[in-house]
C-alpha atoms as a printed R data frame, in Angstrom:
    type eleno elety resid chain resno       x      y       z
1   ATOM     1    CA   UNK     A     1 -12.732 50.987 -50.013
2   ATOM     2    CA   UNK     A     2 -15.403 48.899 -51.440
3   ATOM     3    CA   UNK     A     3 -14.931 46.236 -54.129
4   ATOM     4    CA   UNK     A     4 -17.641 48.150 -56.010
5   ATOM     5    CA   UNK     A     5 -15.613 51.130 -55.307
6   ATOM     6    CA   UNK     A     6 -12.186 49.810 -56.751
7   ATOM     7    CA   UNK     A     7 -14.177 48.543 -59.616
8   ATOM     8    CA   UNK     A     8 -15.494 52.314 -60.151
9   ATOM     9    CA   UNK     A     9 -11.987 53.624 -59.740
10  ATOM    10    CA   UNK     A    10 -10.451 50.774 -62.217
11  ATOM    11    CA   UNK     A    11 -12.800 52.136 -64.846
12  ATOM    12    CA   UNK     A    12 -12.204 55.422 -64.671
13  ATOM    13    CA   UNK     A    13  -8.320 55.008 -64.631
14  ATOM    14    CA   UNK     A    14  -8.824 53.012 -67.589
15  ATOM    15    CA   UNK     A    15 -11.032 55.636 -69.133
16  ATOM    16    CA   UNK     A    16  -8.210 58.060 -68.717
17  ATOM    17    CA   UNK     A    17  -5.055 55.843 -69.784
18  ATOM    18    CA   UNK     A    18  -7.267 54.840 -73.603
19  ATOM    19    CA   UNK     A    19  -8.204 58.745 -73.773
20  ATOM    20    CA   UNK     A    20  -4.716 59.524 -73.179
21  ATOM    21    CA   UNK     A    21  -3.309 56.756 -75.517
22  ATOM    22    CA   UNK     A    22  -5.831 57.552 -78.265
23  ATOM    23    CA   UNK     A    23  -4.931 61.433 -78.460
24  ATOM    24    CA   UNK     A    24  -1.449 59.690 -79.257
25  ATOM    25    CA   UNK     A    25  -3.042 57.622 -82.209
26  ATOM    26    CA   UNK     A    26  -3.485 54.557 -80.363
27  ATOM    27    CA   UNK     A    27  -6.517 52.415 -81.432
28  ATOM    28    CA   UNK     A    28  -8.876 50.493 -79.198
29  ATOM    29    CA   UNK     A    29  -8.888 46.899 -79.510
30  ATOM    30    CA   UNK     A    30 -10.610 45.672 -76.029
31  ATOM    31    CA   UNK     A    31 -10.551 45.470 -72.419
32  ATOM    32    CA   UNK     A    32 -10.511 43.973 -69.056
33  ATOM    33    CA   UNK     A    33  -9.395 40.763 -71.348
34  ATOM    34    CA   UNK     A    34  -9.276 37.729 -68.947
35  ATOM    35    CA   UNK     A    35  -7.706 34.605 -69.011
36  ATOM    36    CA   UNK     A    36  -7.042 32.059 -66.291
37  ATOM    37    CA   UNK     A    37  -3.360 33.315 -65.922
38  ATOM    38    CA   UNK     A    38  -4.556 37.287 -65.855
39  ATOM    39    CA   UNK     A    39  -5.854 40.236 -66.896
40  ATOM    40    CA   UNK     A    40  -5.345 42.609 -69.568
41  ATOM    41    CA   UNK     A    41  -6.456 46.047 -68.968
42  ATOM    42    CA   UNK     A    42  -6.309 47.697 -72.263
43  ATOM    43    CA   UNK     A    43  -5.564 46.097 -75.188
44  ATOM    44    CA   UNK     A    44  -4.873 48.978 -78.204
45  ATOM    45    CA   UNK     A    45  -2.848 49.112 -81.654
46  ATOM    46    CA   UNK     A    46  -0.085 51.653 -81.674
47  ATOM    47    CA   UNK     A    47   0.378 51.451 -85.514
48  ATOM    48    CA   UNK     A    48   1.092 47.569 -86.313
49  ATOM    49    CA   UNK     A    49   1.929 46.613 -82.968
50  ATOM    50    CA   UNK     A    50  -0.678 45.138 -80.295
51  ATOM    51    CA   UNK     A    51   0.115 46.883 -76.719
52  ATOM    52    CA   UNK     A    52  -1.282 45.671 -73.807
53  ATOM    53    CA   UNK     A    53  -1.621 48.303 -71.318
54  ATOM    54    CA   UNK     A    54  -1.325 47.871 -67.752
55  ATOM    55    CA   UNK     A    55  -2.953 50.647 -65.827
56  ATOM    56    CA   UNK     A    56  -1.925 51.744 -61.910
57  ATOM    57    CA   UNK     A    57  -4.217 54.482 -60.645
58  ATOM    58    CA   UNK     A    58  -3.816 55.869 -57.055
59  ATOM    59    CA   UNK     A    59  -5.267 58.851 -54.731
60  ATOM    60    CA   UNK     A    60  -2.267 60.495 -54.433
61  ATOM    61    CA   UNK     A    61   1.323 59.092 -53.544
62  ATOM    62    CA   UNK     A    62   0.999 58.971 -49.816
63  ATOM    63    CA   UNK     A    63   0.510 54.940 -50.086
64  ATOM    64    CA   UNK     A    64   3.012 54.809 -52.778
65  ATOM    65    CA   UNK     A    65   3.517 56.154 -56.579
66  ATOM    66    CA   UNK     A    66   1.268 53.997 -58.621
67  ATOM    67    CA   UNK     A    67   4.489 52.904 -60.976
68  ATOM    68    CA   UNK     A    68   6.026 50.654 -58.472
69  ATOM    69    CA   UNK     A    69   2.671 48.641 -57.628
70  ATOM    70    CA   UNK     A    70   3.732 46.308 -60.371
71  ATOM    71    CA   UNK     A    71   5.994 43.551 -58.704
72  ATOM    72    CA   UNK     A    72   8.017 40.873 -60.074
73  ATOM    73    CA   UNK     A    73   5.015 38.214 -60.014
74  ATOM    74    CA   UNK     A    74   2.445 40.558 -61.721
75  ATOM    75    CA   UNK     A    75   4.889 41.260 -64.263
76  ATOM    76    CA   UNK     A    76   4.792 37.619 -65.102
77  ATOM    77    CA   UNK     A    77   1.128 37.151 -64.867
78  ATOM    78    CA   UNK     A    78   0.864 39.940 -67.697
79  ATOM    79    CA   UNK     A    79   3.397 38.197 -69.815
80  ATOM    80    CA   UNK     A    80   1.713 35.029 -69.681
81  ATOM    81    CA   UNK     A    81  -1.537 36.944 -70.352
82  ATOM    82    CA   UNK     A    82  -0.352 38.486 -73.385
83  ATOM    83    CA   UNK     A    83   1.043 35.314 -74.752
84  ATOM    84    CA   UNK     A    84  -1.970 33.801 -74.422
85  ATOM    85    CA   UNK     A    85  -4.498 36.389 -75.838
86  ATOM    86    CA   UNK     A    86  -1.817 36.397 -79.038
87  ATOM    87    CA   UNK     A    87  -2.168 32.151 -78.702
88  ATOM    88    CA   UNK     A    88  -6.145 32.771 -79.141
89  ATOM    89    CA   UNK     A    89  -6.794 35.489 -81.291
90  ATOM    90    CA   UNK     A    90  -5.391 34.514 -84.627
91  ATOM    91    CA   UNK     A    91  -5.055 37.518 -86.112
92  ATOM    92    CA   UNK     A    92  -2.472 38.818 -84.042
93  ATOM    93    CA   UNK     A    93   0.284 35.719 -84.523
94  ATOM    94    CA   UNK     A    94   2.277 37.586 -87.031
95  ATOM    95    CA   UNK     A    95   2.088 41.052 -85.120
96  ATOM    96    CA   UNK     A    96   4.604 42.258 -82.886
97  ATOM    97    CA   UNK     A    97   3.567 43.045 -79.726
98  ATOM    98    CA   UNK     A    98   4.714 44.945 -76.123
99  ATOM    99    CA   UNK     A    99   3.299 45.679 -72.364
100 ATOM   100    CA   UNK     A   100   2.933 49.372 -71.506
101 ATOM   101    CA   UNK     A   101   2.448 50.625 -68.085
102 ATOM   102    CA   UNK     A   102   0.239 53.944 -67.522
103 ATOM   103    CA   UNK     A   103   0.515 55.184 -63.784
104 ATOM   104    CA   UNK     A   104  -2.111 57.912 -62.761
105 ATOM   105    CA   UNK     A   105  -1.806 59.890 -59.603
106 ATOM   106    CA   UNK     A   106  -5.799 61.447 -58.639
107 ATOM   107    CA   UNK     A   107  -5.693 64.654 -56.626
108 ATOM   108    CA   UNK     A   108  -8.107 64.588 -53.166
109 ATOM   109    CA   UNK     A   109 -10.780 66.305 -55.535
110 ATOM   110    CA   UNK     A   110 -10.724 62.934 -58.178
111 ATOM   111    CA   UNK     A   111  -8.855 65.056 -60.996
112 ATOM   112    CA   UNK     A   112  -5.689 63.698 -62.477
113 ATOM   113    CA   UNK     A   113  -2.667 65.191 -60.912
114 ATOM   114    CA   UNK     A   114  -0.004 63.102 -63.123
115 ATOM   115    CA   UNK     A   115   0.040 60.493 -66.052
116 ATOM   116    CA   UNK     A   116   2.895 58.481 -66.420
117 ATOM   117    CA   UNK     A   117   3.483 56.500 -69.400
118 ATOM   118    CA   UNK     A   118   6.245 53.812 -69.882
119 ATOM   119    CA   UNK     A   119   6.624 51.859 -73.342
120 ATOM   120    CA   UNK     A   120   7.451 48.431 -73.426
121 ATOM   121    CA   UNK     A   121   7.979 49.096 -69.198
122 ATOM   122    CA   UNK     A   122   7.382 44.815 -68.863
123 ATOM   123    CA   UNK     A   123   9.390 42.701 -71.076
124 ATOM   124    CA   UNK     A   124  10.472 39.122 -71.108
């Protein structure tokens, strides 16, 4: 797979993680947020708290569910992420805020087989 093709395939599993968050009632704040420690995926309001959402897409399982691609060190680099999009935007310092995971499994055809969702899945 291409770089240009795992770009195309990022987008799209972010396009279905903020539909699937915003049928919930979740607003959209930004995304692909980057900072030197990281990037943010999604970053939506789920009432007064900021979530920033990580989002695992894969073809299928055969490589692996998408859940467990987040290791120990990525973990971290979101955490410092998020504290550092809070440090520079302001607005959010008095606002509570979490990391969410979304894990999307595609069928062979490119339609979503499974969406996982996991609140506050990355914590300090």
């Amino acid at each position: 797979m291409t770089r240009h093709d795992r770009a195309a395939l990022g987008r799209a599993g972010e396009g279905h993680a903020r539909r699937f968050l915003e049928v919930r009632g979740f607003a959209f704040v930004e995304a692909n947020w980057h900072c030197p420690d990281g990037e943010l995926d999604l970053v939506m309001r789920d009432g007064e708290e900021l979530v920033f959402v990580e989002v695992k897409l894969r073809w299928g399982e055969a490589a692996g569910r998408p859940d467990d691609a987040v290791t120990r060190a990525k973990a971290r680099r979101l955490l410092v992420a998020a504290e550092t999009y809070v440090a520079e935007h302001t607005e959010w310092h008095a606002v509570i805020w979490r990391i969410d995971l979304i894990a999307i499994s595609l069928r062979v055809d490119g339609a979503v087989d499974a969406i996982r969702y996991y609140e506050n899945a990355i914590g300090s």
